[in-house]
N, C-alpha and C positions, 0 to 999 in steps of 0.2 A: 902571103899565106902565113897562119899563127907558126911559128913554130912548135910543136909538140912536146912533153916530156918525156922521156925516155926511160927505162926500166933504171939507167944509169945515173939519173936524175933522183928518185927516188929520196936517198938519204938527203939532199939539199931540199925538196920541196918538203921532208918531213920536218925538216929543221926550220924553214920560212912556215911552216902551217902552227908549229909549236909557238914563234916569237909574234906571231900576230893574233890582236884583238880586235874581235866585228863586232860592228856595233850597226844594227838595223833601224832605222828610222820609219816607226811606225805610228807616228802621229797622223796622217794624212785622213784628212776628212770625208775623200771620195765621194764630193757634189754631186756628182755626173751621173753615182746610182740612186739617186734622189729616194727613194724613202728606205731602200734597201738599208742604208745607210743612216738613219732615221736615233739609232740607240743603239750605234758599235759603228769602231772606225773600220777603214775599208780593210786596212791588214786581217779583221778579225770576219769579216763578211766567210760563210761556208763557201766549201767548193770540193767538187769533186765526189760526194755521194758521202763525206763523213770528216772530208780535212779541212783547214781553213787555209786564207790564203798567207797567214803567215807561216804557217809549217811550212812550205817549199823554200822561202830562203836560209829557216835554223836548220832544215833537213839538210840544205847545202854544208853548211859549213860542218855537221856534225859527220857525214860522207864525207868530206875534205880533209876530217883535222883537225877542224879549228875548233877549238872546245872552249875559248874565252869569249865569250857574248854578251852585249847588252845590248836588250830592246828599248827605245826610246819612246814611250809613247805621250799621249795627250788628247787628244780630241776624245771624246766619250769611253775612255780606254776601260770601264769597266769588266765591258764582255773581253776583250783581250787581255786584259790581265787575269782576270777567270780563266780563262783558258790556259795562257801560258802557265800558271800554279797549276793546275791542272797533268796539265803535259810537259811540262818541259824543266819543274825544280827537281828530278831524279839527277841533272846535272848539276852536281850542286858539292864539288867535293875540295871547293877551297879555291887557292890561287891558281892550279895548274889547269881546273876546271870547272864549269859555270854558264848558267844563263841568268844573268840580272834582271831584273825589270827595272829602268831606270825613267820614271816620270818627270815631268815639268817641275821639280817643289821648289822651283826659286830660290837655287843656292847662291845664285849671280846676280846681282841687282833688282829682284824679289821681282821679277818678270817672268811670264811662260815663253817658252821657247818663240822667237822672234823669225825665223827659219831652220832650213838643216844645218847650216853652217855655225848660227848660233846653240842650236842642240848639243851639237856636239863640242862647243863651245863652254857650257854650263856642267858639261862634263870631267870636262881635260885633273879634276881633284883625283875621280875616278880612274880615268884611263892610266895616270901619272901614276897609280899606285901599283900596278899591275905593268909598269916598263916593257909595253911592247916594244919589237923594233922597226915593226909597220903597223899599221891600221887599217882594216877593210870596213867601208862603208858601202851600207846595202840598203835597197830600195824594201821597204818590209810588204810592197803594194803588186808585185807581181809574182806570176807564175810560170816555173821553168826550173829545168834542173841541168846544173853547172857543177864541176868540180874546180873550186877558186883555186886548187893545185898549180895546175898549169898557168895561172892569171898571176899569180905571185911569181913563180919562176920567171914569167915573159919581165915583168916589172924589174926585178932583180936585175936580169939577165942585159937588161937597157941603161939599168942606172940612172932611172927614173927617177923625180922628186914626185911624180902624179902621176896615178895609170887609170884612163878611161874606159870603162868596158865598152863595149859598141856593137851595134845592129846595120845591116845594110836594109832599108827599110822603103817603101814608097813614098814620094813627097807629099803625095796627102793623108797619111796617114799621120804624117812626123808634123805638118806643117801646125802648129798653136799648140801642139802636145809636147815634144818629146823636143830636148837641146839636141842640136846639131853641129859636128864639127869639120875640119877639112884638113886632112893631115896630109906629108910628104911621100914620099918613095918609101921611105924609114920608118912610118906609120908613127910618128912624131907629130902633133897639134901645131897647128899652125893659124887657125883660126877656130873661136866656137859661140855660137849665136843659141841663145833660151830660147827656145820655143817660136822660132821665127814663122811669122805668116807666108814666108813663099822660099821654104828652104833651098840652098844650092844644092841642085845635081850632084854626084860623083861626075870629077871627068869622064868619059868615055860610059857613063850609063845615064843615059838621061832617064827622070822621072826614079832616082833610086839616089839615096840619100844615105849617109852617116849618123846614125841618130844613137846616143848615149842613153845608155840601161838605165842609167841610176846610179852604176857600182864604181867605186873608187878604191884604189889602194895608193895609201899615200907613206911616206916615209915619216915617220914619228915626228921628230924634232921640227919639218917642216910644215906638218898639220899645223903642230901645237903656233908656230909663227903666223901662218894664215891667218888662223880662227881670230887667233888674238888680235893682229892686224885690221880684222876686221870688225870685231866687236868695237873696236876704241873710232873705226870709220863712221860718220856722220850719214853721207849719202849713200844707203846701201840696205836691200831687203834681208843681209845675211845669210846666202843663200848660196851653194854651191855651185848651182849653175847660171845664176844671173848673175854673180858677184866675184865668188873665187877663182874659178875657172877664168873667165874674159881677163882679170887681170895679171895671171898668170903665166899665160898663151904667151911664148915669145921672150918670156924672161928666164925659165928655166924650163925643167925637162920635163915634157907633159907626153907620154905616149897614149894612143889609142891602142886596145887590144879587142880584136876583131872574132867574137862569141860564134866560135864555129863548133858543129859536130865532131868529135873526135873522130868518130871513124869511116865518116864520108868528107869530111871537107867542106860540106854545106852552112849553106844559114842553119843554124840551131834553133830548137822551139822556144820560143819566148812568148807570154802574151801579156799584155797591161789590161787586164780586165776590166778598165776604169770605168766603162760607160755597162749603159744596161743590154746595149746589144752582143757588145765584148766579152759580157762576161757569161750572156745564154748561148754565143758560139761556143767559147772554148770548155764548158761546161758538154754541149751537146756534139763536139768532136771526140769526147772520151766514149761514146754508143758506137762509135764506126767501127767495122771489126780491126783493122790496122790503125788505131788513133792515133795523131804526132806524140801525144805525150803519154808512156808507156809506164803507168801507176802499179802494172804487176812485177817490172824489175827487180828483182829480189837482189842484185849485186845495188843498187840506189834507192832502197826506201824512202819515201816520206814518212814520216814518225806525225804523231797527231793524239787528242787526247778523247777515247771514246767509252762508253757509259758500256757496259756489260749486258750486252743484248742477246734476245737469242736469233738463230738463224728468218732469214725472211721468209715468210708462208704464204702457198697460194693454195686458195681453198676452192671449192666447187667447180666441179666437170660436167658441166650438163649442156644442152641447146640454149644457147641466149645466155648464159651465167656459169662463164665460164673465167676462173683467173687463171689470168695470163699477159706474160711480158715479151715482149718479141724486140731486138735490138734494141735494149735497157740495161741501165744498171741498177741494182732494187741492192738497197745497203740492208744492214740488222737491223731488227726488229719491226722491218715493214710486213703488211700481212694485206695480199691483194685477194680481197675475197668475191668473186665473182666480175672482177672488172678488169678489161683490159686495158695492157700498159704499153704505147709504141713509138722507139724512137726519144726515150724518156730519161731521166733522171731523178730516181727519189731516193732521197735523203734518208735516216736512219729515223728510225721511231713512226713512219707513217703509216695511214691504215686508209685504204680504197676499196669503197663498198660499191657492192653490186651493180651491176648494169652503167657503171662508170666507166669511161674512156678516156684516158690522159693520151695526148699525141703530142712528141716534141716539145715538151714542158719542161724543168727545170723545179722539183717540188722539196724545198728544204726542211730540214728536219720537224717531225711531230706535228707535223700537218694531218687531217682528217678530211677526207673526199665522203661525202654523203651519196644516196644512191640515185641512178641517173642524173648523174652530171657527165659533162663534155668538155675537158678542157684544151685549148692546141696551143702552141705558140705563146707561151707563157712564163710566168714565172712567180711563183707564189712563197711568200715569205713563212720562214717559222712562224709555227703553233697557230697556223690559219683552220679554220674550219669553214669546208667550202656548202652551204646550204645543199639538202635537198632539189634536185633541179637543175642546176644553176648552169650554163654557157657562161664559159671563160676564152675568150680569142676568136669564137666564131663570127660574131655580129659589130668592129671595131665600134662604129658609133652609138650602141646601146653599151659595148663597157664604156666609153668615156662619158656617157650620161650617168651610171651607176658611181661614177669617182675612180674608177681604174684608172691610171699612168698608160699609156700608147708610147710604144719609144720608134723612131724614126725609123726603124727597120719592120716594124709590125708587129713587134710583141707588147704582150699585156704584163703589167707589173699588179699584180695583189697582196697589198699584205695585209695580216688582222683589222687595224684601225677602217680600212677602207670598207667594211663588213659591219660595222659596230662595233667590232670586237676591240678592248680596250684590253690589250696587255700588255704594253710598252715590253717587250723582251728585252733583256740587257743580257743574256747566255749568245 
């Protein structure tokens, strides 16, 4: 069991949250949401009725403390970099505080970033100039809210050169996804396998596994040896957990720290949104009336950057055309005018016209529903406009004849191109 920080903790984890700088690795291409993903990397992909999914881990660390940040991006980082200018340069007041946007520009061998361990590798100019005296690496591609507080204390507290974050997780959930490790009594590393096809057990829980978040806290001077060690390595994808990790296991101090609920002791919400099914569950878990992850917490905001809208409108009361929403969430400046919305999620700017019915959908921002359509089971990208008519989710092999995505769980993926509509979004 983690051990907790204490009221008496306090001044030392204010003191560890001041000497450290996170640096979020938000290159990730996120395949797996195939067109979603199409013109913005997966950190920048929406979530949640108006946030993206990189706001949950700067939200973390700006709840935590931690006010020295840099985002690493690459892959189509356009619409994320938009964004974060957007949202998040108001941190911006010099050395003691900041979020950087730090891109691939080939400071080191005129190369883009070659993995995470190289990223942060091409960095160390940067990080060096800002003397922290730990480093938190953070996964920029999920969703969950953590106070890294208590994870630096645990770190400290062990005398760690490397602190793992970690999940108790199902082995087939972990198994080709997520690294897996196998720690002692002491919750010290002892072995750790990338993304193994047929993970080991936990002793004593068969079918439940150790699987690594992503997040790292490493002790400065020892990063900077790693990376370096590894960059000048030959045979190696430079990569934290296929590379760093495995060769560190066993020579120095590598602890797990075990991401529990603070005030039940449980497994804590975490989700990897990566795939298209993952990301219309944890999307359509925020509709339930007690959702895992509680977005109105006003002691842990997520911070995000949102256009000035006005409140969402529903118009006409009558037999047969009536708006209305029944267990949804309807962001600003949506306006449901005669159509019904159930078990849903729409994004901000969208407009659903009459004798329309969204069920269980997933509808991102500044979309347009024409009247009598049906959509269920879905998930429809920015600035789509859905015809007159139209059946989305109901008839599976007439969407896959029209060019719609089917993803292994039975939802339908639409975005503008697959319509005619040619607007390559990069927002």
């Amino acid at each position: 069991m983690t051990k907790q920080v204490n009221s008496d903790d306090g001044r030392r984890v204010s003191r560890l949250t001041r000497e450290t700088v996170a640096l979020i690795l938000a290159g990730g291409q996120g395949s797996r949401l195939y067109e979603l993903t199409n013109w913005r990397a997966k950190p920048a992909v929406y979530f949640g009725g108006k946030m993206r999914i990189i706001d949950f881990p700067l939200s973390n660390c700006i709840n935590s403390g931690i006010r020295r940040i840099g985002v690493l991006t690459q892959y189509k980082a356009h619409s994320l970099i938009r964004h974060l200018v957007h949202a998040w340069t108001r941190y911006q007041s010099g050395q003691k505080e900041f979020v950087e946007i730090l891109p691939a520009s080939q400071r080191v061998g005129g190369e883009w970033y070659k993995g995470t361990a190289d990223a942060v590798y091409q960095n160390l100019d940067i990080i060096r100039t800002h003397d922290p005296a730990l480093v938190l690496v953070l996964a920029g591609d999920h969703v969950y809210k953590m106070d890294y507080g208590p994870l630096l204390a645990w770190h400290d507290e062990q005398e760690a050169d490397m602190t793992v974050c970690c999940l108790e997780v199902p082995v087939e959930e972990a198994a080709g996804q997520l690294g897996v490790m196998t720690v002692d009594e002491d919750n010290r590393v002892i072995a750790f396998h990338e993304k193994p096809e047929k993970p080991a057990s936990i002793p004593g829980k068969e079918g439940t596994c150790l699987a690594s978040m992503g997040n790292y806290v490493f002790n400065t001077e020892f990063l900077y040896e790693q990376v370096i060690k590894d960059s000048d390595a030959h045979d190696t994808s430079h990569d934290f957990g296929k590379n760093i990790i495995p060769s560190i296991v066993g020579k120095y101090r590598v602890y797990a720290y075990p991401f529990r609920d603070p005030d039940t002791g449980e497994q804590a919400y975490w989700r990897d949104v990566g795939t298209l099914d993952a990301f219309w569950e944890a999307n359509m878990e925020l509709t339930y009336v007690s959702p895992p992850l509680d977005l109105y917490d006003r002691k842990w905001p997520i911070f995000t950057h949102q256009l000035q809208l006005p409140s969402a409108k529903f118009v006409f009361d009558e037999p047969g055309r009536r708006g209305e929403a029944l267990q949804s969430m309807i962001s600003a400046g949506c306006i449901i005018s005669g159509a019904s919305v159930r078990k849903s999620l729409i994004f901000s700017g969208c407009k659903i016209h009459s004798h329309s019915v969204i069920e269980q959908s997933v509808i991102l921002p500044d979309c347009e529903v024409m009247k009598n359509c049906h959509i269920q089971n879905a998930i429809i990208d920015r600035g789509t406009v859905v015809p007159e008519g139209t059946e989305i989710g109901i008839d599976k092999e007439q969407d896959r004849k029209r060019g719609f995505r089917i993803t292994e769980g039975g939802r339908t993926l639409v975005v503008p191109e697959m319509l005619g509509q040619e607007l390559h979004f990069t927002r």
